[in-house]
N, C-alpha and C positions, 0 to 999 in steps of 0.2 A: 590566482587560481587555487591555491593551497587554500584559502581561507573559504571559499567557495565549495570547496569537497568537504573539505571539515564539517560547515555549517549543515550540507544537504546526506550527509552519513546518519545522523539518526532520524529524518524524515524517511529515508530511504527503507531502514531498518523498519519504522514503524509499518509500513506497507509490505515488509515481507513476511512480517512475524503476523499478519491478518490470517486465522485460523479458519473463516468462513470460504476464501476462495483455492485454501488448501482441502480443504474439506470436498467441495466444490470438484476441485481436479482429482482427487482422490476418488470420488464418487464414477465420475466418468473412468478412471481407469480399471475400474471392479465392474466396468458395467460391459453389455456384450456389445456395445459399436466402440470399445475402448480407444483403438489408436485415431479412428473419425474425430469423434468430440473432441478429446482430451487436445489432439494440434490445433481443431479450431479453436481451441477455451486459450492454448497459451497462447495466440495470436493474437487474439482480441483484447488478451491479458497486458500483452507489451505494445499493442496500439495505443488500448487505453490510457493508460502510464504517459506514452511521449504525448498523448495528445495535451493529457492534462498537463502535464510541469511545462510543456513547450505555452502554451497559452498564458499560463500565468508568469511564465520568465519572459515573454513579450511584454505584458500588463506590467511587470516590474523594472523593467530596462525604460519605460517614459517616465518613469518617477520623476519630480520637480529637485531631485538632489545626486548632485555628482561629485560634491568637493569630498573625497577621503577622512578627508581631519574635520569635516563639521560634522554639527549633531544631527541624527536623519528623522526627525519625528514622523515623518508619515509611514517608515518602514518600522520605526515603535513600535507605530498606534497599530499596527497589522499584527505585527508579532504579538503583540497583546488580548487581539481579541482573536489569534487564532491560537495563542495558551489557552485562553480561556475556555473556548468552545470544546476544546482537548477535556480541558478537564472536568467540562458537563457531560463529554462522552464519556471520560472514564469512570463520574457517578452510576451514570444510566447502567456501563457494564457491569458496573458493583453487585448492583441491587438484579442485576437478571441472574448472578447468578445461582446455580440449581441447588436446592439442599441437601443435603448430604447423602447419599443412597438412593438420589431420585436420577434418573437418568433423562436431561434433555432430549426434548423433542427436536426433530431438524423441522427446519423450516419448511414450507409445503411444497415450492418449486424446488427445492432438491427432491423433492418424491418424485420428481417430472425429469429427472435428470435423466435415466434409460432411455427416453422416448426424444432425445434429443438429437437435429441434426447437425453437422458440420457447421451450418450456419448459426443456427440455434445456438450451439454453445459457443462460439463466439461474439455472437449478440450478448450473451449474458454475459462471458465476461468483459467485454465491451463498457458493457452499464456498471459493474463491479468496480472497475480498475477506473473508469474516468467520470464518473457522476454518484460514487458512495459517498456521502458528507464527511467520514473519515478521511478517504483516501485524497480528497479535492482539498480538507484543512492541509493535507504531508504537502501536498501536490501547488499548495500556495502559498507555504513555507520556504520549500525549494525554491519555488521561481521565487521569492523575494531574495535568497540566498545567492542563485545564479544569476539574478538580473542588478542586484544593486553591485555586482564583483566588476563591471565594465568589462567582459571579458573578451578576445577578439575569436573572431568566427571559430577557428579551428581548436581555441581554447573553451569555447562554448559547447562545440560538439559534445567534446570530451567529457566535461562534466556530468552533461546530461545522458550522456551515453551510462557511466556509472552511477547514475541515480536511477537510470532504469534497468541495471543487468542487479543490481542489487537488492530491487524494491520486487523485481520480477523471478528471481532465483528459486523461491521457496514456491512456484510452480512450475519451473520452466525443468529444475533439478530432477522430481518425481517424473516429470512427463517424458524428461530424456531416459531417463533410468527403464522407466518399462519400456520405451521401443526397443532398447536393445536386450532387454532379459525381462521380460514379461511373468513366465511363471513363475520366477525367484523371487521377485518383490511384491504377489499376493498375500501374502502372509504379512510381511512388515508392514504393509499400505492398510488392511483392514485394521489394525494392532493401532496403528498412527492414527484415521480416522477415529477412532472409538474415543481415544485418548484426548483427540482437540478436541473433540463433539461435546466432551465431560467440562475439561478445563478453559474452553475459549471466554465466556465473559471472563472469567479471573486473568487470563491472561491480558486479554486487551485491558481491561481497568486498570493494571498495572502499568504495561506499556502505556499506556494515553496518560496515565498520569505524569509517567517520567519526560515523558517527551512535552508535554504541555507544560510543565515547570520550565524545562530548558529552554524554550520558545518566550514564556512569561520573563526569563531572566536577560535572554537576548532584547527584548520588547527594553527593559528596564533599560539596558545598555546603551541602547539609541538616542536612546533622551538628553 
């Protein structure tokens, strides 16, 4: 199980350092149906998550390899082209991002975010957290992680339990913080959004890079 956590900590990580569905729940919390949206977005946020690692840790638990001591090539070859994919995402972030003194545009459904309901921002995060091609490479990483570990039921829980309070933190943290003190953390929440809005391609191009190495070297390992 130890090797199981180990392996699913910086997929985890990589899902919580995503600057668009903090941005995202930040937006809803400055906005006037704040505590509406903002529970339904973390709901959909931590649905999304189990649905995706729980699907793909099924998908990896019938893998054709269970001997410990042999080589796994089919969970290589995975880990290979889900390095890879990592780190055509981290190109793609490179090159978005903004030139220097130019302030990114947000995207155009977050201009829609005020107008959103309870459902609505669960639906989005919904689509965010278990169908973003980023968040589905972390998300089938894991499951190759927790499903090649043979783990039994209530050591399975567990892991996936911390692969989602981990991956989900960096919205679940903001969203709990303002129900309980809302006008204190106006100030630091707009400060924060401005901040990711500026540095997010540079961020994830980094992030994807590192975590797509590590994945590419694990892929190597298997072999």
């Amino acid at each position: 199980m130890n090797g199981a956590i180990g392996g699913i900590l910086p997929l985890a990580l990589g899902v919580a350092i995503s600057p668009i569905p903090i941005i995202a729940a930040i937006l809803m919390l400055l906005s006037p149906k704040a505590r509406v949206t903002s529970v339904g977005f973390l709901l959909g946020w931590l649905i999304g998550i189990i649905v995706a690692v729980g699907v793909f840790t099924a998908l990896a638990s019938v893998l054709p390899e269970s001997d410990p001591d042999a080589s796994k090539p089919i969970k290589g070859a995975i880990q290979l082209l889900l390095g890879a994919a990592l780190l055509f995402l981290a190109v793609g972030q490179w090159r978005k991002r903004p030139r220097e003194g130019v302030e990114p545009a947000l995207p155009k459904w977050m201009q829609a975010i005020d107008k959103l309901s309870f459902f609505g921002a669960f639906g989005l995060a919904f689509l965010l957290s278990a169908l973003n091609p980023k968040n589905l490479i972390m998300a089938a990483g894991a499951g190759a992680e927790i499903g090649d570990a043979q783990l039994d039921t209530g050591e399975l829980v567990l892991v996936i339990a911390i692969y989602v309070l981990i991956a989900a933190s960096t919205v679940a943290i903001p969203v709990i913080a303002y129900l309980i003190a809302s006008e204190r953390l106006r100030g630091p929440l707009d400060a924060l959004r401005v901040w990711l809005g500026q540095e997010n391609a540079i961020i994830m191009a980094v992030l994807l890079l590192v975590i797509g190495v590590s994945m590419i070297g694990k892929g190597i390992g298997s072999f």
